[in-house]
C-alpha positions in Angstrom: 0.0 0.0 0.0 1.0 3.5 -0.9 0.4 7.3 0.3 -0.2 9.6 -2.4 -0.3 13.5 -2.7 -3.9 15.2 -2.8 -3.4 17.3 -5.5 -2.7 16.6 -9.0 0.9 15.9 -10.7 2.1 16.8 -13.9 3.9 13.4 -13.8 3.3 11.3 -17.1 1.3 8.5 -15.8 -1.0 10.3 -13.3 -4.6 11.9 -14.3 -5.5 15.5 -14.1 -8.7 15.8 -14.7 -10.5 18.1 -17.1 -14.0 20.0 -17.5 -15.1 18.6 -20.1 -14.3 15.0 -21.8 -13.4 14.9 -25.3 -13.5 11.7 -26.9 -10.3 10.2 -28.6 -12.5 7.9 -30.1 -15.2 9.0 -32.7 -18.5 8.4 -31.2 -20.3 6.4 -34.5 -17.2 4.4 -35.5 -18.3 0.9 -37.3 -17.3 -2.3 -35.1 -14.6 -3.8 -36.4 -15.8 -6.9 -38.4 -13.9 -9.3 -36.3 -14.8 -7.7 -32.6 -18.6 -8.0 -33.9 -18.4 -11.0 -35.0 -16.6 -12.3 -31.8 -19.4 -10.9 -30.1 -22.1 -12.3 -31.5 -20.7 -16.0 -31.6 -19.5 -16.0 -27.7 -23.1 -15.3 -27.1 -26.3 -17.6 -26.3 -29.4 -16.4 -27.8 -31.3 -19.5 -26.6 -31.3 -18.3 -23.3 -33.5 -15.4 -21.8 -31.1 -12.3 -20.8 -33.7 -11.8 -18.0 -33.3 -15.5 -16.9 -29.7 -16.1 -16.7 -27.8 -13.1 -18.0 -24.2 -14.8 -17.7 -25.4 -17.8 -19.6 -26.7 -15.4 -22.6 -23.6 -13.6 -23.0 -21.2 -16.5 -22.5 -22.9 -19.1 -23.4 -21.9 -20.0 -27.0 -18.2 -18.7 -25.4 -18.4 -21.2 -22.6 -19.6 -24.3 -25.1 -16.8 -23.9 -27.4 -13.8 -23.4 -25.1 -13.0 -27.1 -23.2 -10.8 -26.3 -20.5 -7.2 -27.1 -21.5 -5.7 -29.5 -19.3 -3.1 -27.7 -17.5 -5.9 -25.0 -16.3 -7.7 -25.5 -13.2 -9.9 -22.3 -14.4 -10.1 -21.1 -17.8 -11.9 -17.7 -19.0 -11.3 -14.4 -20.9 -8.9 -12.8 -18.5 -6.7 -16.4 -19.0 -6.9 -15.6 -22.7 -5.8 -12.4 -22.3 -2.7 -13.9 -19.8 -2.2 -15.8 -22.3 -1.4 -13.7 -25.3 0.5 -11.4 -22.8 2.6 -14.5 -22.0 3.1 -15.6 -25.8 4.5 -11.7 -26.4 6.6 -12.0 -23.2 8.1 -15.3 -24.9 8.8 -13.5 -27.9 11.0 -11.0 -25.9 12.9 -13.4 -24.1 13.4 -15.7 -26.9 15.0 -12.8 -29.1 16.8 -11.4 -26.7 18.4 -15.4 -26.0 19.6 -15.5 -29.6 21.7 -12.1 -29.5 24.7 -13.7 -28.3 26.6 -9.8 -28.2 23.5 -8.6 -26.0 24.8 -6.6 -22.6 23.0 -5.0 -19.5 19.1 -5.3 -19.1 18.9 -7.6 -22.3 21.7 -10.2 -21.4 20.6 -10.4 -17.7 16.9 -11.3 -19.5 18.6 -13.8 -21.7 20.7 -15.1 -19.4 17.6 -15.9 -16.8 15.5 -17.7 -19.4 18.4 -19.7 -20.5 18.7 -20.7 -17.4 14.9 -21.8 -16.1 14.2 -24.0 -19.6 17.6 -25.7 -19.2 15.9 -28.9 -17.9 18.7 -31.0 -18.1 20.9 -28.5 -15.9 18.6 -28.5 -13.2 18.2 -32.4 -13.3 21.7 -32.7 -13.1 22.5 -29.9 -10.3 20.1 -32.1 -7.8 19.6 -30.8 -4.4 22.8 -29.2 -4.8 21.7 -25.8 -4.3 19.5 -26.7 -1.0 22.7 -28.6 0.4 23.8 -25.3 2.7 19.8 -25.1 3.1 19.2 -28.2 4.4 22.8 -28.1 6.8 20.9 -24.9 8.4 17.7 -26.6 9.5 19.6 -29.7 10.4 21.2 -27.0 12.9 18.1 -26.6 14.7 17.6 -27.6 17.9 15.7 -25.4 19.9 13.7 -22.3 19.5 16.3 -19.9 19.3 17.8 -21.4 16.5 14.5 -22.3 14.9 13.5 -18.5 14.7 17.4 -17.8 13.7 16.4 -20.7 10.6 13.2 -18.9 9.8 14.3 -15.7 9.8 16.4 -17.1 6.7 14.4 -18.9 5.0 11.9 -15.7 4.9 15.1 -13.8 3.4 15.1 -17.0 0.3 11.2 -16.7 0.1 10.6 -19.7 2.1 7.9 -18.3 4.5 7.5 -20.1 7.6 5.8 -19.7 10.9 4.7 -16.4 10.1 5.0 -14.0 7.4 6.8 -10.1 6.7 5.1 -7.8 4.6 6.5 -4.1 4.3 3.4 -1.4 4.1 2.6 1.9 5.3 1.9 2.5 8.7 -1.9 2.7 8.5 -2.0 5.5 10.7 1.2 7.4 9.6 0.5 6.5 6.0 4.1 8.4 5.1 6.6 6.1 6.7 6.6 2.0 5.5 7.0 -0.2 9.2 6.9 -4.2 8.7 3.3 -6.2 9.3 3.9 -9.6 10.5 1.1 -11.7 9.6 -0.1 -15.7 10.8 0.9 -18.2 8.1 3.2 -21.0 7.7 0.7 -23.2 6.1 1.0 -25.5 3.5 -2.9 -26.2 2.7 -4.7 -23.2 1.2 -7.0 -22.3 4.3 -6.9 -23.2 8.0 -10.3 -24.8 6.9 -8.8 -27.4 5.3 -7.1 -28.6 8.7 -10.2 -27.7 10.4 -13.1 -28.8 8.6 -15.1 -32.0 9.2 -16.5 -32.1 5.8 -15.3 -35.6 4.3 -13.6 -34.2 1.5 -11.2 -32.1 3.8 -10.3 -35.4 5.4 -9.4 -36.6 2.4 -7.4 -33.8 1.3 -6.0 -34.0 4.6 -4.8 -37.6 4.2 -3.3 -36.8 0.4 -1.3 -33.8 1.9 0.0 -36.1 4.4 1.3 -38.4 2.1 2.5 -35.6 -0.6 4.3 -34.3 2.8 6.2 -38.2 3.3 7.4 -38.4 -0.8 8.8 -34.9 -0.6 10.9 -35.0 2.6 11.7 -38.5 1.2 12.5 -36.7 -2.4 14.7 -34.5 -0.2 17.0 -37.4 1.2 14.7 -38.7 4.4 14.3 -42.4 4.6 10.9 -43.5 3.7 10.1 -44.5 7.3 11.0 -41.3 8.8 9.3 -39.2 6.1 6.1 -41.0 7.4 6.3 -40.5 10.3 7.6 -36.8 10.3 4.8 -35.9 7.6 2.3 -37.1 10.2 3.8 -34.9 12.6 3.9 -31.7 10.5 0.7 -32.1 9.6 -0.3 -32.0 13.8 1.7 -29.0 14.0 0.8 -26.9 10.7 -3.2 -27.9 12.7 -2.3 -26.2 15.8 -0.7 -23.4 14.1 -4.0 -23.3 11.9 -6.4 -23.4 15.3 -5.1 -20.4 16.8 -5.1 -18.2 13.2 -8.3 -15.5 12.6 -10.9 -17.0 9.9 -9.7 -15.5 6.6 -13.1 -13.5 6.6 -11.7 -11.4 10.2 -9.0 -10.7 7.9 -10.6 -8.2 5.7 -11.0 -5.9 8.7 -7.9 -3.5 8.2 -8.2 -3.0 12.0 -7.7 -6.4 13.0 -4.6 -6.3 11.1 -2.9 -3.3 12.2 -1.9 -4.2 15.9 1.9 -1.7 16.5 3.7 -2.4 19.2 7.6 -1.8 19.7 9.8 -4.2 19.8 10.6 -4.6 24.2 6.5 -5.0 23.7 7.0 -7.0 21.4 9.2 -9.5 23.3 7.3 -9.4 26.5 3.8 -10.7 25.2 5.5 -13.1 22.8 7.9 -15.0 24.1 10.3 -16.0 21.1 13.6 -15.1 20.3 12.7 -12.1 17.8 16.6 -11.0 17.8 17.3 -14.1 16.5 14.9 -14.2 13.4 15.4 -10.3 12.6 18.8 -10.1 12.6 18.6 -13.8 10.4 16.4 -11.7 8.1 18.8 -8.8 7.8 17.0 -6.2 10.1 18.3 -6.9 13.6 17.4 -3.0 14.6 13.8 -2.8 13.3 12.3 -1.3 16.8 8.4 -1.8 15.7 6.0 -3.8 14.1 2.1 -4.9 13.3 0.6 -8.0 14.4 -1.7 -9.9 12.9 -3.2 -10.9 14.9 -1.4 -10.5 18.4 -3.4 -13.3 19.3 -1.6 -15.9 17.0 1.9 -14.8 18.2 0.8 -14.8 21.4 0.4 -18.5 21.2 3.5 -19.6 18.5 5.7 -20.2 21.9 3.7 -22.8 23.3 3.2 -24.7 20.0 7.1 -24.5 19.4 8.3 -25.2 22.8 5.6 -28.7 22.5 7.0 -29.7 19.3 10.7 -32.0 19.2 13.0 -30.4 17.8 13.5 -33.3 14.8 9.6 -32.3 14.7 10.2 -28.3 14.0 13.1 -29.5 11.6 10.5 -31.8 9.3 8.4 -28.9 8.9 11.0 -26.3 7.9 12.5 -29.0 5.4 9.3 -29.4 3.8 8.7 -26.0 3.5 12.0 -25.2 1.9 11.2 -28.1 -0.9 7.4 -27.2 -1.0 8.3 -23.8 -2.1 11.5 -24.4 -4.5 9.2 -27.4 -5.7 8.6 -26.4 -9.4 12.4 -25.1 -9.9 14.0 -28.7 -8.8 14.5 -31.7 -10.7 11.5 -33.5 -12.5 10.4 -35.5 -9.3 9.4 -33.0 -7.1 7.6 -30.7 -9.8 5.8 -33.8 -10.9 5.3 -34.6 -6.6 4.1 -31.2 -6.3 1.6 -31.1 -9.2 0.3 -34.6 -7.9 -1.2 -32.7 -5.0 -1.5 -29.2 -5.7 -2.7 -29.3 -9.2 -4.6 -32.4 -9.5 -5.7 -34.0 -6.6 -6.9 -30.1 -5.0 -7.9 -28.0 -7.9 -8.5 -30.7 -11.1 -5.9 -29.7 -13.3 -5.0 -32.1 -15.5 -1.5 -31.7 -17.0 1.3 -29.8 -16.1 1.9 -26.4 -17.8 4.8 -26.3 -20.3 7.7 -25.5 -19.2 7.8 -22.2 -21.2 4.8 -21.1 -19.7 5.9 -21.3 -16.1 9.5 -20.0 -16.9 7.6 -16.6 -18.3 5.8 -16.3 -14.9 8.9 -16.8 -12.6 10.8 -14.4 -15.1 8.1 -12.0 -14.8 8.3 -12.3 -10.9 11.6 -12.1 -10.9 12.6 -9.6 -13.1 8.8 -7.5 -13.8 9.8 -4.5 -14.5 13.0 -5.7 -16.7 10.9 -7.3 -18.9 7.7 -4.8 -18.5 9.6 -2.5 -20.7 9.9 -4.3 -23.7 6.1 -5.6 -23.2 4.8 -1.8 -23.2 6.8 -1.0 -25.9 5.5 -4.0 -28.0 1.6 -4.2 -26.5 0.7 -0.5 -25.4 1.2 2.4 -27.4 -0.9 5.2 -29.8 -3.8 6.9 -28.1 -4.4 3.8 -25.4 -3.2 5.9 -22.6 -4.9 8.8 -23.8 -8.3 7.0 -24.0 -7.8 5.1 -20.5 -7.2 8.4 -19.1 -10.5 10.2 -20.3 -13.2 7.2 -19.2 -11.3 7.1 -15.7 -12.2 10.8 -15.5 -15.8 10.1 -16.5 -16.2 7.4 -14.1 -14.9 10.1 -11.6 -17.3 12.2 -12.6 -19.8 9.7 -12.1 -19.4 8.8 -9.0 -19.6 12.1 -8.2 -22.9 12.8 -9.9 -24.4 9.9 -8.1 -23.6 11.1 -4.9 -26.3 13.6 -4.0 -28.7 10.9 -4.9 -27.5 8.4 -1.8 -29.8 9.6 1.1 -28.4 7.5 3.8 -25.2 9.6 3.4 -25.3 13.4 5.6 -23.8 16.3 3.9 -20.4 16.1 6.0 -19.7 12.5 4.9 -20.8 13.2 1.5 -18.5 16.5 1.2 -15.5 13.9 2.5 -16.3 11.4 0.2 -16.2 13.6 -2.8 -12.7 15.2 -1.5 -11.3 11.6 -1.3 -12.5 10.9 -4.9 -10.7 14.0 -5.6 -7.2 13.1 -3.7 -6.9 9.6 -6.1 -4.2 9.2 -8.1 -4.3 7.3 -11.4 -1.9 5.2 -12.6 -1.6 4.0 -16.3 0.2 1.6 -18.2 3.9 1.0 -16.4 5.9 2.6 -13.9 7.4 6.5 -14.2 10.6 5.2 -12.7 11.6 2.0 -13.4 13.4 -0.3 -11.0 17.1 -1.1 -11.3 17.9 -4.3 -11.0 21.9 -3.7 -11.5 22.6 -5.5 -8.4 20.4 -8.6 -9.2 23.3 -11.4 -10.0 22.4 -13.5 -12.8 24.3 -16.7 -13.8 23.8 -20.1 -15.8 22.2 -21.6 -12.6 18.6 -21.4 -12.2 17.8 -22.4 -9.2 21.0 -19.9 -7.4 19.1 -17.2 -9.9 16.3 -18.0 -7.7 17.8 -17.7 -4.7 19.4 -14.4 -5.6 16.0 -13.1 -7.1 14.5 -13.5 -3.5 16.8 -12.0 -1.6 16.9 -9.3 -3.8 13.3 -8.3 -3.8 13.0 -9.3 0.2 16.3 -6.9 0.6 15.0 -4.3 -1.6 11.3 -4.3 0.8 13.7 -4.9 4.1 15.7 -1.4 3.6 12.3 0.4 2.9 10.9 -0.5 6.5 11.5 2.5 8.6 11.5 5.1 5.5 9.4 7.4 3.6 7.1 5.9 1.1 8.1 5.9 -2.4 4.4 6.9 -3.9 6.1 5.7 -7.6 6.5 2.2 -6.7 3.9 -0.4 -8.7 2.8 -4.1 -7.2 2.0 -5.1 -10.5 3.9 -6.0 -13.3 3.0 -3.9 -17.1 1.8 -7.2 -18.2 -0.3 -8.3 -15.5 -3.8 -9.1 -16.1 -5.5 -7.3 -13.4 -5.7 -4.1 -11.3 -6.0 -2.5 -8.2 -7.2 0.1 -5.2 -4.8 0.6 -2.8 -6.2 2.4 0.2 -2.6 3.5 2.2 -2.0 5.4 -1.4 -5.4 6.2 -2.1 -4.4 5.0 -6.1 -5.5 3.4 -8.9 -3.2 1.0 -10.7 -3.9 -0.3 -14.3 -1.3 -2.0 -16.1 -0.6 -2.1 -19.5 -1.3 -5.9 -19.3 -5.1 -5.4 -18.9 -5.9 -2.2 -21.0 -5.8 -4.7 -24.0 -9.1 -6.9 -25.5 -11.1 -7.9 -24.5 -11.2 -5.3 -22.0 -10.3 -2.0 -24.0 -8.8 -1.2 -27.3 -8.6 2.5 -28.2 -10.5 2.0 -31.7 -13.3 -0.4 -30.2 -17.2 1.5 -29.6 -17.3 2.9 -26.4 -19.9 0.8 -25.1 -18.0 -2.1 -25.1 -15.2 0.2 -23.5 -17.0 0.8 -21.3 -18.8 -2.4 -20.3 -15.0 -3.9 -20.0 -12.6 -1.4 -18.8 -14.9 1.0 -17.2 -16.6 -1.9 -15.6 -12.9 -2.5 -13.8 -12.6 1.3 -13.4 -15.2 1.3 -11.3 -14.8 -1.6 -9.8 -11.6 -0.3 -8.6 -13.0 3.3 -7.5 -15.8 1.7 -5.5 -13.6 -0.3 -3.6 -11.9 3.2 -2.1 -15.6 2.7 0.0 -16.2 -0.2 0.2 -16.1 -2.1 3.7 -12.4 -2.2 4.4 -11.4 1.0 2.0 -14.2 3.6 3.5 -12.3 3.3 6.8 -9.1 5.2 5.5 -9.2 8.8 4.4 -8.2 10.9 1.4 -4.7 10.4 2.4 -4.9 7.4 3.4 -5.0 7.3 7.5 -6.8 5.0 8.7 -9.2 6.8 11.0 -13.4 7.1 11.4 -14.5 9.6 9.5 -17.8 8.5 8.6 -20.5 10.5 10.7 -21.9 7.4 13.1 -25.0 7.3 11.8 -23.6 7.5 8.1 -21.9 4.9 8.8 -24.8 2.3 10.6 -26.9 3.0 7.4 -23.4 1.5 5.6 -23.4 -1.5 7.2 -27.1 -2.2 6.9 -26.9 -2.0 3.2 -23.2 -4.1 3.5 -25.3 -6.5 4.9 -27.9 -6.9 2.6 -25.0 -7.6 0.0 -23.4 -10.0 2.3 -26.8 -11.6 2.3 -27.5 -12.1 -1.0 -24.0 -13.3 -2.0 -24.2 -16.1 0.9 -27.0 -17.4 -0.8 -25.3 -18.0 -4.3 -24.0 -21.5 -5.3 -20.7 -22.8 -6.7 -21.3 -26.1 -7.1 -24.1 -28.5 -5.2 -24.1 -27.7 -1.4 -20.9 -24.6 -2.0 -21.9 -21.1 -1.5 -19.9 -18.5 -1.4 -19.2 -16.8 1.7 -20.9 -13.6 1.7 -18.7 -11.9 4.1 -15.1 -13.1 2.7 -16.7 -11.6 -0.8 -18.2 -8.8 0.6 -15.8 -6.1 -0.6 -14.8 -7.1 -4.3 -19.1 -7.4 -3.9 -19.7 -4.2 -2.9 -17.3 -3.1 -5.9 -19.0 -4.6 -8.5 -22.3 -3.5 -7.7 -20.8 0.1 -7.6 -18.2 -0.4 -11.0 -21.5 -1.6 -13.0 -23.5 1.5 -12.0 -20.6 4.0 -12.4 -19.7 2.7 -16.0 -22.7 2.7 -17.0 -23.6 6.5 -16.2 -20.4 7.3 -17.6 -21.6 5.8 -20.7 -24.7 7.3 -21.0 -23.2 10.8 -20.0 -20.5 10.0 -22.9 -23.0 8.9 -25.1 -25.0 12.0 -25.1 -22.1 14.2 -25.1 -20.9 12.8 -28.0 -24.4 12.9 -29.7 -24.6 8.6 -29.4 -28.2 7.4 -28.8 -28.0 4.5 -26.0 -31.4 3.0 -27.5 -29.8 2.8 -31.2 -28.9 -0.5 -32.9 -25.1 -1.2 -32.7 -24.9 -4.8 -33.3 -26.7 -7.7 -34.7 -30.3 -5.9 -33.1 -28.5 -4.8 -29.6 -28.8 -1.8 -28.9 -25.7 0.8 -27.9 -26.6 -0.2 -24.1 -27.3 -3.6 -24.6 -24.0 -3.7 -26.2 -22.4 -2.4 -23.2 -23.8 -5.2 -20.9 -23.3 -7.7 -22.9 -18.9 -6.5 -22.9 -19.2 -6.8 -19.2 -20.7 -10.1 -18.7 -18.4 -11.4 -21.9 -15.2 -10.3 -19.5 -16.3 -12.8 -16.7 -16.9 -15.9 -19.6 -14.9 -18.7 -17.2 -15.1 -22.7 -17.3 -13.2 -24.3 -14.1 -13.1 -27.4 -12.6 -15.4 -28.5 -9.7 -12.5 -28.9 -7.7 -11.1 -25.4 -8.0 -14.4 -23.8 -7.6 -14.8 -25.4 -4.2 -11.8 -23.9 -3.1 -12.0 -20.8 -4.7 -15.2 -20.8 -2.6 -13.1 -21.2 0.7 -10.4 -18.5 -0.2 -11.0 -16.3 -2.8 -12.5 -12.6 -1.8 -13.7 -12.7 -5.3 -17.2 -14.2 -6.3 -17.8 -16.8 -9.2 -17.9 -15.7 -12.1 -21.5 -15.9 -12.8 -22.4 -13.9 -10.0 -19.8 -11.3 -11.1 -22.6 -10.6 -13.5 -25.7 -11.8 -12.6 -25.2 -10.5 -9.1 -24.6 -6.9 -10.1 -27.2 -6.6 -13.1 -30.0 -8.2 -11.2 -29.4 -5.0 -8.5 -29.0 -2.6 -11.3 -32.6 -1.1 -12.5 -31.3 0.3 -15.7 -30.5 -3.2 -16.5 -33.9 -4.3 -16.3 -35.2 -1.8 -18.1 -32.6 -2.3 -20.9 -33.6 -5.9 -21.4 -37.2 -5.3 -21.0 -37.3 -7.6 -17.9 -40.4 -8.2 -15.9 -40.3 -7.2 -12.1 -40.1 -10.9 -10.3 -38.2 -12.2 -13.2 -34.8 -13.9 -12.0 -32.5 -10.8 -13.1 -35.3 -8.0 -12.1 -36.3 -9.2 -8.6 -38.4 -6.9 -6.2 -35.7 -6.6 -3.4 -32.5 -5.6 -4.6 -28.9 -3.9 -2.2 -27.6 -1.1 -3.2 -24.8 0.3 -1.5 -22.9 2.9 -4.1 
């Protein structure tokens, strides 16, 4: 999370807004030929919009796109990753063949050598976890199991507990570290928890996916048994005394300071052992989350046996490196994780996972060349007016929100004000000079983590740096960070089916704008309405304002609680409430944006655009055509359990059936399925 100034830079990448929007785009340009006709065929006219509006605009998408087998979930944003991938590919395969490439270029090269040399990293072994595994073999005690962890965090092994480096939520200015409950190796503490039969199965799998990779590792067979068993005991306690994932949302359960002699007197670990281990031995405060949790790591470690605590560190150290070591443990690792918990039924190529962990490794690097290549002409220039409009309609809406006073309302509208936009890529690109980068790929790894841990390590302490991104320019996705008060689109996302600068606005719109607004709402929804314009976290919600809130909050909560995944899985209402809340909100603020664009740019709404759709028929039908997703049972159950993000379907349908206007542009009938009588609102 980032701080961010209230007024408005001249910097390249930040939006000033204007009084008036002029379109880039012409406002009666023809559909390109192919978009239309992409349209038209990912659609299901069999189905009745007002029946199952996800089903209508997906549907003839959803039939003719089998889920490829190394997918666990498989929709338009994976398509998008995709192609985004296949460009990133192209990069690092040119810049492999230059064999007189220096710098940025050679480092590039040099790293993707390295993670599709196959036959390398089956003959290096274990090699590079030898000094690893000589560590934890050290351990004996708690002192030198937090010294071990510590470590480990340092190499991206994160055990025990986890560092994150933020702003301080209530000196939103200055970066202090957030430790945060973890050291898990099933998804959710539900899976340890549950009674549910399948999570004893799962739980029985993992224990045996536990024994072969400590055995991988060099443990005898009979030991790894054993050892897995008792990992699995202690990765249950550590998962009794963790916060529900839904508490978790609630930034004021996670923000607990306390200095560090407070620190060491309610928990009673060795914390100079695992700072200085993790190169900060005078950090003076931290956050704790919860205090709870550390409160009660002492007693778990001082019950466990020392060849115990060892087990689960070793296992945590191959669980992590698991895709980057010989062909055994990635196959071991996709056994479990892959198929037996999510579906998926191949492994990815190895070109595919070598463009993520270059991407993770080296982002920004490789970001440059992708913007150069994927995002250029008037994109940024078009991305730039529709977030102003959705601005501005927000705005516009908010004199129509009773339950809000004048006060809160006036605040509101300043915080809208104070955001800063970001578009594309970075203004100041990271350096990654001191990053060493040889022929081995799993020491490149190694080096890669320590970098980036160092990198977030040396910021704890200091003033924000308000240019930093924590996305990538290719990454499919965006985001609201409430420290910052921002908005952050990469380049990877303002791309079809989302946005293209030439498409009709309504589709635009419907995609982008949909996100756009999605991403404005959630500066007000239930976790971002509790920090202000500059991103404090403090109450400044009159306390009446802010009891009307919650009662419409609830009503989403309600309604998403009720929604199916698969037979007997709903979503939780309350782990989905804010990505809920956004939705509802992006849907409504896109779509007045488009109507207000529409009219100033002398567009009729109610005219034909496409195959007898009309202008705003056209825009709903680009919205629900983002969320077009197939997935496996499996994955959908536990996306259920830990995503914050609905299903798909009611990514649409949940939204449109609460959105009037919808109704009325379909011609539904009040009681029909996606027009019903009660409907939340909260933005």
């Amino acid at each position: 999370m980032r701080v961010r100034p209230l007024f408005c830079s001249a910097l390249v990448l930040v939006a000033c807004r204007t009084e008036a929007t002029q379109s880039p785009t012409p406002a009666k340009a023809p559909i390109p030929e192919a978009v239309a006709t992409e349209v038209v065929v990912n659609m299901d006219r069999k189905t009745d919009p007002c029946s199952d509006f996800y089903r209508f605009s997906c549907g003839g998408w959803l039939d003719s796109t089998p889920l490829p087998g190394d997918e666990t979930r498989y929709g338009r944003f994976h398509v998008l990753r995709d192609r985004n991938n296949e460009t990133l590919r192209d990069i690092l395969d040119t810049a492999a063949k230059d064999a007189a490439a220096t710098g940025d270029a050679a480092k590039l090269a040099t790293f993707w050598r390295a993670c599709n040399d196959e036959a390398a990293i089956e003959a290096a072994g274990l090699a590079g976890l030898a000094p690893v595994f000589a560590e934890i073999d050290g351990v004996k005690d708690t002192a030198s199991l937090l010294a071990a962890a510590g470590a480990l965090q340092r190499r991206g092994v994160k055990v025990l507990f986890d560092l994150e480096v933020e702003p301080d939520y209530k000196r939103p200015e200055i970066n202090i570290a957030y430790l945060g409950q973890g050291g898990l190796g099933l998804p959710d503490r539900e899976f340890y928890l549950g009674a549910d039969p399948q999570f004893a199965g799962l739980r029985e799998g993992y224990r045996a996916h536990v024994a072969k990779m400590l055995e991988l590792s060099g443990l005898p067979s009979a030991d790894a048994r054993q050892r897995a068993a008792e990992v699995l005991e202690l990765e249950t306690k550590l998962a009794t005394v963790a916060l529900p994932r839904e508490k978790l949302r609630d930034p004021e359960e996670r923000y607990h300071k306390v200095d560090r002699a407070e620190l060491e007197r309610t928990s009673a670990l060795p914390w100079t052992k695992w700072f200085a281990a993790a190169g900060r031995p005078d950090l003076a405060e931290v956050s704790l989350t919860p205090p709870a949790y550390f409160a009660a790591l002492p007693e778990i470690l001082a019950s466990a046996k020392p060849e115990v605590l060892r087990a689960y560190l070793r296992w945590h150290t191959v669980h992590a490196a698991a895709d980057h070591l010989p062909s055994a443990f990635v196959q071991e690792n996709f056994a479990f994780y892959g198929t037996a918990l999510r579906g998926q039924k191949e492994l990815a190529p190895r070109w595919k996972r070598c463009v993520e962990t270059t991407d993770r490794a080296l982002g920004e690097l490789l970001g440059r060349d992708f913007v150069a290549k994927r995002f250029g002409g008037k994109s940024r220039d078009v991305a730039l007016a529709m977030i102003q409009d959705i601005e501005k309609a927000f705005a516009a809406g908010l004199p129509s929100l009773s339950w809000m006073d004048d006060s809160t309302r006036t605040q509101a509208l300043g915080k809208m004000h104070a955001i800063v936009n970001k578009i594309g890529y970075p203004t100041k690109w990271r350096d990654y000079g001191p990053l060493p980068v040889g022929d081995d790929h799993f020491a490149n790894l190694v080096a890669a983590s320590a970098f980036e841990f160092d990198r977030r390590a040396r910021e704890i302490g200091k003033a924000v740096d308000d240019t930093e991104w924590f996305m990538t320019p290719p990454t499919v996705n965006a985001y609201y960070n409430a420290s910052g008060n921002e908005m952050v689109f990469p380049a990877g996302i303002l791309q079809p089916p989302f946005f293209a600068s030439d498409w009709p606005m309504a589709m635009n719109f419907g995609g982008i704008g949909m996100v756009m607004g999605h991403e404005l709402t959630h500066g007000f929804d239930d976790q971002g309405r509790k920090f202000d314009g500059e991103g404090t976290l403090r109450e400044w919600w009159a306390p009446a304002v802010a009891d009307r809130f919650e009662d419409r909050a609830q009503c989403v909560e309600g309604l998403y609680s009720g929604y199916e995944v698969q037979p007997g899985v709903k979503l939780s209402g309350k782990l989905t409430l804010g990505e809920n809340i956004a939705d509802l909100g992006g849907i409504k603020q896109s779509h007045r944006a488009f109507t207000t664009w529409a009219e100033a740019n002398g567009l009729d709404p109610k005219a034909v655009a496409l195959d007898g759709l009309t202008h705003e028929q056209l825009f709903f039908v680009a919205f629900g055509q983002i969320w077009c997703t197939n997935a496996t049972p499996e994955s959908e159950r536990v996306m259920a359990l830990t995503d914050s993000h609905s299903h798909p379907r009611y990514r649409v349908n949940g939204p449109l059936a609460n959105f009037p206007e919808f109704g009325e542009a379909f011609a539904c009938e009040p009681g029909e399925p996606m027009r019903p009588a009660d409907v939340c609102e909260v933005w």
